[in-house]
Phi, psi and omega in degrees: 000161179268113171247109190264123200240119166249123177245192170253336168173128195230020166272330211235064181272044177257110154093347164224150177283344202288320186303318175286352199284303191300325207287285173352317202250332183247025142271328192274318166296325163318294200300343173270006155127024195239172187262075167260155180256093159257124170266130158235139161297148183264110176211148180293331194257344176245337176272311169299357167235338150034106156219054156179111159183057171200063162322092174268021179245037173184159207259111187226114203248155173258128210185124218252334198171176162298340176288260165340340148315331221265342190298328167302301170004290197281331168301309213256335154309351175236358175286163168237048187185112161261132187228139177229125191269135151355118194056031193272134203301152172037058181279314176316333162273354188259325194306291192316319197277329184266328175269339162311319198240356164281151203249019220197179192301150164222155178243180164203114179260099196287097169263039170193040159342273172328301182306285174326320175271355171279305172300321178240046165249004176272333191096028175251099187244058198300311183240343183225157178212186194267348165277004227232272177001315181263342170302338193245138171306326178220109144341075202245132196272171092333335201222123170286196171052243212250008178283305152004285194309314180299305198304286184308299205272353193232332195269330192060024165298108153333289169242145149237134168197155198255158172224062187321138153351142160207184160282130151300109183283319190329301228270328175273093169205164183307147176236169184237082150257178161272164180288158186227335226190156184229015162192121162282180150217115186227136182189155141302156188269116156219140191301334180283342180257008193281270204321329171300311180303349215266307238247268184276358140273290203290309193301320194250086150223319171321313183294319201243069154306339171273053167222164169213142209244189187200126169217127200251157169138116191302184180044057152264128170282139196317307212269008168318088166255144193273179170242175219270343150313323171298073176298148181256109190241124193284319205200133167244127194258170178311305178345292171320330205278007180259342151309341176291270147034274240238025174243007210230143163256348163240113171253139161282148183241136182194118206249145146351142154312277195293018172270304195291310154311337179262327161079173194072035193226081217255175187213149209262006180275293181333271204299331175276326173298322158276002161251013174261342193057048144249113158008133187229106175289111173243149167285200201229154212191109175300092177108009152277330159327309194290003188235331155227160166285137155271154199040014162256290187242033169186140178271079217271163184224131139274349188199167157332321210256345161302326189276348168273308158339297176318299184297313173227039155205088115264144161262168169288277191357277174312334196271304189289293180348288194296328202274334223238333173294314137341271166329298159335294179324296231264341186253337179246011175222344203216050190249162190294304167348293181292318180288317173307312161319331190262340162299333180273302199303313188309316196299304178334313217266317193279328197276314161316349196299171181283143184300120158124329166323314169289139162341117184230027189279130186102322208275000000 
């Protein structure tokens, strides 16, 4: 099929997860045999960090404004699948501009589920809003479980249906380096995932001076203090993370407040860390048991004294067991591969519907 994707970026993964999430899932859907068109907005802060921007399994355009959308047009009237992804600039105008002109399936791909339903119950409709919602034929999440269900009955989303986060395994895989770190962090700075880090890193990196920890990722505030055990690293590029990893005897996992509320909200750090087979120490969730077993292939922390416990009475044995049991999972479920397949099947699905069927607010 012909697929047209507006994303938030899939040239730039400096300060967001989405660029590795499209790059993963729209090389493996490119490999089952398909045609992408990805449009990124033209932004001063992602064109100046650039790691990627000669794809060679999608076509990758540039586009300055809305205005400048229209050079689209007849590409996006003929595919047969449009997906506009989450926090994409002026996504409520780009929703309207896709559903007015698309002639094929239009999706709308939540990689901030939580985050997005949180804003517009504030009445916050930076990129998506509730009148837009019911024009794309299929909702597709980030986030499982009983959230789907909220999207469809209060929202009026025709399908929700989920598309969880994954891995590239080719690119993710075990390394033989040296250790660096006896617990990582690789994240962007957010306030709400602060307190956590603050809780399950920096306190017991206090407790335990002889361990040495590490949390990599931009946009830290200044006034932060670390403690001297902590090394600070600004930007880690995808290249890199699996060497980040395989430098770690432990990594932390650590989700948003409305991830966590809502639960069914796995993160794409999660998934790379486990198929990298280093030990993954997580905060707590409702539906992360159904994505890894705890204490077989994850580890959970509620306080400071989980993450010590861990650190120092797990052997490297017991640590490699849980990182490479971790892995299998991952490999046999949560691979790019496997979401791509499920990207078809959604598409797939909505396009067999009887003529007249598809979402039709805007057409």
């Amino acid at each position: 099929m012909k697929l047209v994707v507006l994303g938030l970026s899939l040239s730039s993964s400096w300060g967001n997860g989405h660029a590795t999430t499209f790059r993963a899932l729209l090389e493996a859907f490119a490999t089952r045999g398909h045609d992408i068109l990805f449009l990124e907005r033209d932004v001063p802060w992602y064109r100046s960090q650039r790691d990627l921007e000669d794809p060679s399994y999608c076509r990758l355009e540039f586009y300055a404004d809305l205005q400048e959308l229209e050079r689209w047009r007849t590409e996006i009237a003929r595919a047969d699948a449009v997906m506009v992804g989450s926090y994409v600039p002026e996504g409520v105008e780009v929703a309207r501009w896709v559903q007015s002109s698309a002639e094929g399936v239009t999706a709308f791909y939540d990689i901030d589920t939580p985050v997005t339903l949180a804003k517009l119950e504030r009445g916050d409709f930076e990129y998506l809003s509730p009148e837009v919602i019911p024009g794309y034929d299929v909702y597709l999440s980030f986030t499982g479980g009983p959230t789907l269900r909220h999207i469809e009955q209060h929202f009026g989303s025709p399908a929700a249906r989920p598309l969880y986060c994954s891995v590239d395994a080719h690119k993710y895989q075990p390394l033989d380096v040296p250790t660096r770190w006896d617990l990582s962090y690789l994240g962007t700075y957010s306030d709400d995932r602060q307190l956590t880090v603050e809780k399950l890193l920096n306190a017991a990196a206090r407790a335990l001076p002889h361990r040495r920890f590490c949390v990599a990722g931009p946009q830290y505030p200044d006034s932060i203090e670390w403690p001297a055990n902590v090394e600070r690293i600004d930007h880690v590029p995808p290249a890199e993370h699996p060497a980040f990893y395989a430098a770690s005897r432990f990594t932390l996992n650590v989700t948003r407040a409305d991830m966590i509320k809502a639960g069914w909200s796995p993160s794409v750090r999660l998934f790379e860390a486990a198929a990298c087979a280093t030990p993954v120490i997580s905060d707590v969730w409702e539906g992360l048991s159904d994505l890894l077993e705890p204490g077989r292939e994850i580890l959970l922390a509620r306080s400071t004294d989980d993450v010590i416990a861990a650190l120092e009475g797990l052997t490297e044995k017991q640590a490699r067991a849980i990182g490479g049991a971790a892995r299998g999972r991952v490999l046999a479920a949560h691979t790019a591969e496997h979401r791509a397949a499920e990207l078809e099947q959604h598409l797939e699905a909505m396009m067999s519907r009887p003529a007249g069927a598809l979402a039709s607010v805007g057409r």
